[in-house]
Biotite code that builds the C-alpha atoms (Angstrom):
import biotite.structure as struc

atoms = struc.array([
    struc.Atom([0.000, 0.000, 0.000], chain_id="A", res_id=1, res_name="UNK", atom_name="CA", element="C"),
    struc.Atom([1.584, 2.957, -1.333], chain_id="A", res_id=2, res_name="UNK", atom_name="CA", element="C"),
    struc.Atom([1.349, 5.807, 1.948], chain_id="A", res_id=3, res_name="UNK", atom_name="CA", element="C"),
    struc.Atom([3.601, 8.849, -0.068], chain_id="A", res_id=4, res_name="UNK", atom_name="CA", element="C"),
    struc.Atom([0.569, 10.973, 0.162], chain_id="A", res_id=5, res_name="UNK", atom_name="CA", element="C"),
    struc.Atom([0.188, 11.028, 4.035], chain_id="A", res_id=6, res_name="UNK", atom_name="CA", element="C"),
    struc.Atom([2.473, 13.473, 5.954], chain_id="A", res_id=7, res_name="UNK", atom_name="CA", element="C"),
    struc.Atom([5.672, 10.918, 7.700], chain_id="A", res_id=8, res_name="UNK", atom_name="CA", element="C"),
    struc.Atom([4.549, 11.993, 11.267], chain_id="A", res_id=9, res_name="UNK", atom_name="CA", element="C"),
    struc.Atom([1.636, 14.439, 12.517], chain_id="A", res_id=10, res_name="UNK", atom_name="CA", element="C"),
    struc.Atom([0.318, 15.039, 16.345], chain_id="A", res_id=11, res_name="UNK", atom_name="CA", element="C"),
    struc.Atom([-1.950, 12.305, 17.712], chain_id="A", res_id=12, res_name="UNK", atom_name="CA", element="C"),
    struc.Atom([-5.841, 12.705, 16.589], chain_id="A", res_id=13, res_name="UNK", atom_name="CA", element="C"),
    struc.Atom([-8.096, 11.636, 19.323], chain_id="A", res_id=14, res_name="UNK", atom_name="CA", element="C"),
    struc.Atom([-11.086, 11.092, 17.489], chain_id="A", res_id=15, res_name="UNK", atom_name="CA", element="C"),
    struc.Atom([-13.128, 10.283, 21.025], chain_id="A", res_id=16, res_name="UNK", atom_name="CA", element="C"),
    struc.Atom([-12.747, 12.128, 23.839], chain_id="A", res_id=17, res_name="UNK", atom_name="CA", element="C"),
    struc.Atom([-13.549, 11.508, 27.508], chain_id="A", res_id=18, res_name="UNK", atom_name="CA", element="C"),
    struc.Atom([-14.115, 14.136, 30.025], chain_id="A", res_id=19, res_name="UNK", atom_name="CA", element="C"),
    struc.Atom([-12.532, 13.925, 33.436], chain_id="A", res_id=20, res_name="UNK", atom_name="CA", element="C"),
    struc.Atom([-15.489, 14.782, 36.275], chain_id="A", res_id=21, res_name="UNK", atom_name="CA", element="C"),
    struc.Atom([-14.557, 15.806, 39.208], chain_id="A", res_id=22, res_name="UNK", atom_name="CA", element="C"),
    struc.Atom([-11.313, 17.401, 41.016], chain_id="A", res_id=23, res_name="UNK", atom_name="CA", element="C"),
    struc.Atom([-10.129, 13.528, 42.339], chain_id="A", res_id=24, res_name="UNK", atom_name="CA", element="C"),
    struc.Atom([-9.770, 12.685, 38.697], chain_id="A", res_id=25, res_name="UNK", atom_name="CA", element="C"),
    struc.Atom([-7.928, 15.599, 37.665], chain_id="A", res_id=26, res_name="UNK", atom_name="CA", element="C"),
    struc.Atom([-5.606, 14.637, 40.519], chain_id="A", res_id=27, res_name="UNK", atom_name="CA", element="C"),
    struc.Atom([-5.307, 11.354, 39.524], chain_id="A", res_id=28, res_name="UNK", atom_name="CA", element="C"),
    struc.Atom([-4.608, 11.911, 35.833], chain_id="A", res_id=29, res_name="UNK", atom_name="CA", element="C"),
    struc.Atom([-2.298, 15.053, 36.555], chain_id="A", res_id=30, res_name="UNK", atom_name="CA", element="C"),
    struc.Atom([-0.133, 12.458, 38.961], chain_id="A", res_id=31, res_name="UNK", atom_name="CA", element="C"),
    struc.Atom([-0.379, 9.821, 36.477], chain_id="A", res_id=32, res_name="UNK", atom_name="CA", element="C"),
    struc.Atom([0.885, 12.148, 33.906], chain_id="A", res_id=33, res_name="UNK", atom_name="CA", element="C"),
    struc.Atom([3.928, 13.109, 35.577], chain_id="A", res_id=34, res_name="UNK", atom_name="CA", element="C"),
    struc.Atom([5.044, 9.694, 37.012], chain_id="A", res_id=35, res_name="UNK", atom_name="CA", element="C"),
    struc.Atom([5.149, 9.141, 32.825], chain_id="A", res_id=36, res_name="UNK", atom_name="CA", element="C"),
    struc.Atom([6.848, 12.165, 31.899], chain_id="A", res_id=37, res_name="UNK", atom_name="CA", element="C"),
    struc.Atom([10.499, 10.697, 32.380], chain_id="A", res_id=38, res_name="UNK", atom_name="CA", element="C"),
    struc.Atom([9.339, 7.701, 30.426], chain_id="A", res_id=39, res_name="UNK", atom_name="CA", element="C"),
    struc.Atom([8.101, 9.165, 27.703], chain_id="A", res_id=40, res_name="UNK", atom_name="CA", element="C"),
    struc.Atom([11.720, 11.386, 26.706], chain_id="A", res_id=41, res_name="UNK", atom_name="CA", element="C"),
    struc.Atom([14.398, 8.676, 27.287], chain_id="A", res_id=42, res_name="UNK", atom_name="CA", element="C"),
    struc.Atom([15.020, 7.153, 24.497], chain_id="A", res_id=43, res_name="UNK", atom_name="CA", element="C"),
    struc.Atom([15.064, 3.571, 23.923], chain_id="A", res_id=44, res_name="UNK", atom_name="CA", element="C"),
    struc.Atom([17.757, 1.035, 23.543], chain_id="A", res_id=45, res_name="UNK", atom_name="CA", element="C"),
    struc.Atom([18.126, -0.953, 19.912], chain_id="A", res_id=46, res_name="UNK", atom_name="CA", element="C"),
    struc.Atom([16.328, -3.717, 21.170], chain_id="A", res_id=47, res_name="UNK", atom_name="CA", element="C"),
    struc.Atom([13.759, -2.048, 23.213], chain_id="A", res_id=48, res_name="UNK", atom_name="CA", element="C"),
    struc.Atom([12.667, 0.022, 20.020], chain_id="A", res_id=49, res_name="UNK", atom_name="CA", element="C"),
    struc.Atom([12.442, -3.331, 17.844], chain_id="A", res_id=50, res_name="UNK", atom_name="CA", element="C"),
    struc.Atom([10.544, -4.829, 20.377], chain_id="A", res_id=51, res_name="UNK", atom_name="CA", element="C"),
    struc.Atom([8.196, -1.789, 20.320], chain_id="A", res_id=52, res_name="UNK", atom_name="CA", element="C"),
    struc.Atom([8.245, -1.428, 16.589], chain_id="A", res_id=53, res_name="UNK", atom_name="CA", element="C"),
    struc.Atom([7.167, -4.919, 16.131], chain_id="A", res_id=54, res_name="UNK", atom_name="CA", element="C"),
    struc.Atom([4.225, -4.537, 18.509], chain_id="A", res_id=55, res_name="UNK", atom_name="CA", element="C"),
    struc.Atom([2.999, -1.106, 17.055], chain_id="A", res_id=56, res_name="UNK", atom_name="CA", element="C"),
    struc.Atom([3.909, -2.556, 13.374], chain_id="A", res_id=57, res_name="UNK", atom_name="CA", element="C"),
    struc.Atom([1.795, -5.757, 14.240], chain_id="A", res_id=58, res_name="UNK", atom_name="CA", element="C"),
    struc.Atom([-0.952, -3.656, 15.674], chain_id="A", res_id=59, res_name="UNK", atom_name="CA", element="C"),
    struc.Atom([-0.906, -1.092, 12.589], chain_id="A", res_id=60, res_name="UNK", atom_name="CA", element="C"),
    struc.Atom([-1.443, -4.403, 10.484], chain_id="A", res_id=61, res_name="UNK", atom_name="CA", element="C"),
    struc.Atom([-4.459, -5.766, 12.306], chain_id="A", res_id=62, res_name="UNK", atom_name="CA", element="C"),
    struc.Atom([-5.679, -2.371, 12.329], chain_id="A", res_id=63, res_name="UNK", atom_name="CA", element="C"),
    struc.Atom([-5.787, -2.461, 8.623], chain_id="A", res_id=64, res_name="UNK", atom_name="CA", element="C"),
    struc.Atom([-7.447, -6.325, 8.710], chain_id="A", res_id=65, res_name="UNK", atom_name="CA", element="C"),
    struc.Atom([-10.462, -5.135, 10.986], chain_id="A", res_id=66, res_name="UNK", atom_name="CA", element="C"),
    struc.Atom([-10.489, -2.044, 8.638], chain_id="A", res_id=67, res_name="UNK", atom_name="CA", element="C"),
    struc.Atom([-12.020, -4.460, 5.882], chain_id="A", res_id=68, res_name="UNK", atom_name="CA", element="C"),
    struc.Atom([-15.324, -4.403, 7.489], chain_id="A", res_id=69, res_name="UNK", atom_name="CA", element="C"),
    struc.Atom([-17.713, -1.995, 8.834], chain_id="A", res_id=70, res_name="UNK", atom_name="CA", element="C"),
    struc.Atom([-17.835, -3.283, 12.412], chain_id="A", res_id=71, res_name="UNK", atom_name="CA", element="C"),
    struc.Atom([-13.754, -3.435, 12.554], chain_id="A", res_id=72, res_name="UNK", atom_name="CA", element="C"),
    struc.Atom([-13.646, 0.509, 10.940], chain_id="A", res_id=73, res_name="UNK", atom_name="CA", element="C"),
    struc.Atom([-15.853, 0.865, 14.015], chain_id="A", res_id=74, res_name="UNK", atom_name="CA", element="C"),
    struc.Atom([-13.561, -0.666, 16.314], chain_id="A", res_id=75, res_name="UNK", atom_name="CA", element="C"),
    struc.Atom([-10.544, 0.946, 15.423], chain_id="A", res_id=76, res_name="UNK", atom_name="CA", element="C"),
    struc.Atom([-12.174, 4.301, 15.832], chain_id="A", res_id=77, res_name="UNK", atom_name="CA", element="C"),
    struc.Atom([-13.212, 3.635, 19.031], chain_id="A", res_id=78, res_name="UNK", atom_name="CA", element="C"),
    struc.Atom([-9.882, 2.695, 20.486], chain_id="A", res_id=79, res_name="UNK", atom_name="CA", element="C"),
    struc.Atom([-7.610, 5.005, 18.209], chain_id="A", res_id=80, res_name="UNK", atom_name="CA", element="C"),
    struc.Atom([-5.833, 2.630, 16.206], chain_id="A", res_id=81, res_name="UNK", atom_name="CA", element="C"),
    struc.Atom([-4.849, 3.570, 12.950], chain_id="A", res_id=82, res_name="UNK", atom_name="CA", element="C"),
    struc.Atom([-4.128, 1.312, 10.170], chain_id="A", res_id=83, res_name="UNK", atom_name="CA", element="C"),
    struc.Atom([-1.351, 3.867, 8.635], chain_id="A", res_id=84, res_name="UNK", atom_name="CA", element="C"),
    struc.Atom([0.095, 5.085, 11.777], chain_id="A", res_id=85, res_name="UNK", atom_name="CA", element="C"),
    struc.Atom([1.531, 3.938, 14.575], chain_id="A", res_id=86, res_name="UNK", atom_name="CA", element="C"),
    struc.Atom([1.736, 6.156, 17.830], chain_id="A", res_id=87, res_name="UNK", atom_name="CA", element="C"),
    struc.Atom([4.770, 7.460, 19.465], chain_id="A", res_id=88, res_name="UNK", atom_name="CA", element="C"),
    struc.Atom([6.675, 9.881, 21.944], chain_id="A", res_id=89, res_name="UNK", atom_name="CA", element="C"),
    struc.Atom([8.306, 12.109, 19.924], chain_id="A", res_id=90, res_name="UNK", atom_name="CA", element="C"),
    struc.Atom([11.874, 11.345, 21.106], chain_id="A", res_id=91, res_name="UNK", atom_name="CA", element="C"),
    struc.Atom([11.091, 7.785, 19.593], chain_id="A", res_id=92, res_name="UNK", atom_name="CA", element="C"),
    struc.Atom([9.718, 9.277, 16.224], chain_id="A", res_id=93, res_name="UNK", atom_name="CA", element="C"),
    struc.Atom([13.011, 11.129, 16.282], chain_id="A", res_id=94, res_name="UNK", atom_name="CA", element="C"),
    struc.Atom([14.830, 7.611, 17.044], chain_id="A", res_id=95, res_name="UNK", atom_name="CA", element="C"),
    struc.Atom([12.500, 5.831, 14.117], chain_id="A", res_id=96, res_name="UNK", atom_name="CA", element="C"),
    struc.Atom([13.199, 8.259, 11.503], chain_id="A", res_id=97, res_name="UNK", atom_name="CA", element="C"),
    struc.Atom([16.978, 8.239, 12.324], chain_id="A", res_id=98, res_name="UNK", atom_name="CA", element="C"),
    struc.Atom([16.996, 4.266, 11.745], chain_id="A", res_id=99, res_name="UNK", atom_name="CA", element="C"),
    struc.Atom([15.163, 4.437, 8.728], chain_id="A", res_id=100, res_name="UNK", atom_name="CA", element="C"),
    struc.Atom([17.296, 6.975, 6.956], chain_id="A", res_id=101, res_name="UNK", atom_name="CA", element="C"),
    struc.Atom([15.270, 9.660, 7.126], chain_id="A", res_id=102, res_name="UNK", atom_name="CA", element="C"),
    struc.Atom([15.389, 13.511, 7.448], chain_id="A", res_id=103, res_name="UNK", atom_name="CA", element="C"),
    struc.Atom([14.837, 14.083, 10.995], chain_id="A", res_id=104, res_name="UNK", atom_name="CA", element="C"),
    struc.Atom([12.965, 17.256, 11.634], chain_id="A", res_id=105, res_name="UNK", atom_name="CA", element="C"),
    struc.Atom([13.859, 19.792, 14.402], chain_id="A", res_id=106, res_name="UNK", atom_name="CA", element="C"),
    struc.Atom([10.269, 20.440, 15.660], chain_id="A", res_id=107, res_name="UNK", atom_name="CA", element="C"),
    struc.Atom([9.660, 17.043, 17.077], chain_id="A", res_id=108, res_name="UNK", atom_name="CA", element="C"),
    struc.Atom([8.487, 17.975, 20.908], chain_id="A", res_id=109, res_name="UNK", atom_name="CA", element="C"),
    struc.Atom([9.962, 14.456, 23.069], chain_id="A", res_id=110, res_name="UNK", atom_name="CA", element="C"),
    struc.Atom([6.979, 14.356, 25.406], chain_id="A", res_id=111, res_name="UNK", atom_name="CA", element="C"),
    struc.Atom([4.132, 14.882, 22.424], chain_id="A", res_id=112, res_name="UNK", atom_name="CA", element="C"),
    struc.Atom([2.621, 12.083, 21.389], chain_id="A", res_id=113, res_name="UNK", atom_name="CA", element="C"),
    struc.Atom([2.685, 11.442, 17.237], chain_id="A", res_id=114, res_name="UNK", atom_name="CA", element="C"),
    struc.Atom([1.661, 9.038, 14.988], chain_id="A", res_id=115, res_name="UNK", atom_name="CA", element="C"),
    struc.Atom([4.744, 8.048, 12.750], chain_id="A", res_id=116, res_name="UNK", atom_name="CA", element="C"),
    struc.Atom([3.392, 6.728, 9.141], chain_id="A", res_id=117, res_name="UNK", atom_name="CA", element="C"),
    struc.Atom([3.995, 2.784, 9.025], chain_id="A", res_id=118, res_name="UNK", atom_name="CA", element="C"),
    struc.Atom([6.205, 2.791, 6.354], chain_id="A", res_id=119, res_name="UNK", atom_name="CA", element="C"),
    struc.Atom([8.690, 4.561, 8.184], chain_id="A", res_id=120, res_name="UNK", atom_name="CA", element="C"),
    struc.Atom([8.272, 2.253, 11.200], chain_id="A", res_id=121, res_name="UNK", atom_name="CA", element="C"),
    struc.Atom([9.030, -0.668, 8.998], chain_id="A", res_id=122, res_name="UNK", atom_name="CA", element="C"),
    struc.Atom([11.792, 0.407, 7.335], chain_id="A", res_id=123, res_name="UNK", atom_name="CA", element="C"),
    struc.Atom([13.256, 1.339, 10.929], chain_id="A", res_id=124, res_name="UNK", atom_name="CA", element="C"),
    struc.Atom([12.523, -2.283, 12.080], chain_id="A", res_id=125, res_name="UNK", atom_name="CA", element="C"),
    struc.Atom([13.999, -3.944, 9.235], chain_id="A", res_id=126, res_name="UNK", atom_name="CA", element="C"),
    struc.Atom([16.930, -1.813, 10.216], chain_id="A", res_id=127, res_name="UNK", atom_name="CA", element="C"),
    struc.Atom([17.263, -3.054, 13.540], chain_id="A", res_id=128, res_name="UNK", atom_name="CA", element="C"),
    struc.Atom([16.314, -6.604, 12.799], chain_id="A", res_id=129, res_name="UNK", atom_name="CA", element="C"),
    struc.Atom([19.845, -6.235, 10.824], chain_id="A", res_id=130, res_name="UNK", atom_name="CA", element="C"),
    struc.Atom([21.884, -4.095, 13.128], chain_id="A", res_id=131, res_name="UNK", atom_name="CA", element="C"),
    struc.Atom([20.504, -6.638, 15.929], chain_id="A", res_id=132, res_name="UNK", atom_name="CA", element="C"),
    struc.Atom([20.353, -9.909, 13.621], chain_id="A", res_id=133, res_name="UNK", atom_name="CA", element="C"),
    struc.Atom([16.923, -10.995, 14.880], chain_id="A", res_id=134, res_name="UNK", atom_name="CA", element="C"),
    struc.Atom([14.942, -13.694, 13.496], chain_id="A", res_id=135, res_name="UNK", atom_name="CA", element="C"),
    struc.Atom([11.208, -12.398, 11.867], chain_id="A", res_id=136, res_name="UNK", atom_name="CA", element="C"),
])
C-alpha cells in the first residue's frame, strides 16, 4: 500500500474524547501524567525500540485487517488505532526516523505524542532486525 501521500509523522488525533469529572480525577490523571513524563523522553535502547516497533507494526497491520469491514472501521475508531500510523513519543519518532534513513525534523516535541506513518516504522525495524540480527 503505497502511503507517499500522508504526511511521515503528525500530532496524535483523538477522534473520542472523555471528560474527566470531578477534582479527584484531575488529581489522579495530573499524577499519572507526571510519574510518565520521564518515560516518555528517554530514548530507547536498539532492542527495546524493535521490540516496540514490532508490537505497534503488528498492531498497525491488524488495524488495517479489521479495517475491511464496517464493524472493525468501528472498532478501530473507538480505540484510536490507525491502520497507517503507529503512535509514538516524539523522542522515539526522532529515534524511528533516524533508523530508517530519514530527514529528521527539528520540531519534534519528546513528550508529544505522534503518529509516525507505518512505512517509516518498517523500514526502521527492518533496520534493527539487521543491526541486531533478529529472526522475523
Amino acid at each position: 500500500m503505497e502511503l507517499s501521500h500522508l504526511p511521515a509523522y503528525r500530532p496524535v488525533q483523538f477522534r473520542t474524547r472523555f471528560k474527566l469529572r470531578g477534582l479527584a480525577a484531575k488529581r489522579k490523571a495530573t499524577a499519572l501524567a507526571a510519574m510518565n513524563l520521564g518515560a516518555e523522553q528517554m530514548p530507547f535502547e536498539p532492542n527495546a525500540l524493535y521490540r516496540v516497533l514490532h508490537f505497534r507494526i503488528d498492531t498497525a497491520e491488524k488495524a488495517a485487517e479489521r479495517a475491511k469491514w464496517a464493524g472493525g472501521r468501528m472498532f478501530n475508531l473507538l480505540t484510536g488505532q490507525s491502520a497507517h500510523f503507529v503512535p509514538l513519543y516524539g523522542t522515539h519518532v526522532r529515534q524511528v526516523l533516524s533508523w530508517a534513513g530519514q530527514y529528521v525534523p527539528g520540531g519534534i516535541a519528546p513528550a508529544e505524542r505522534y503518529e509516525l506513518r507505518l512505512d517509516f516504522a518498517k523500514l526502521a525495524h527492518k533496520a534493527l532486525k539487521a543491526e541486531l540480527d533478529q529472526p522475523k
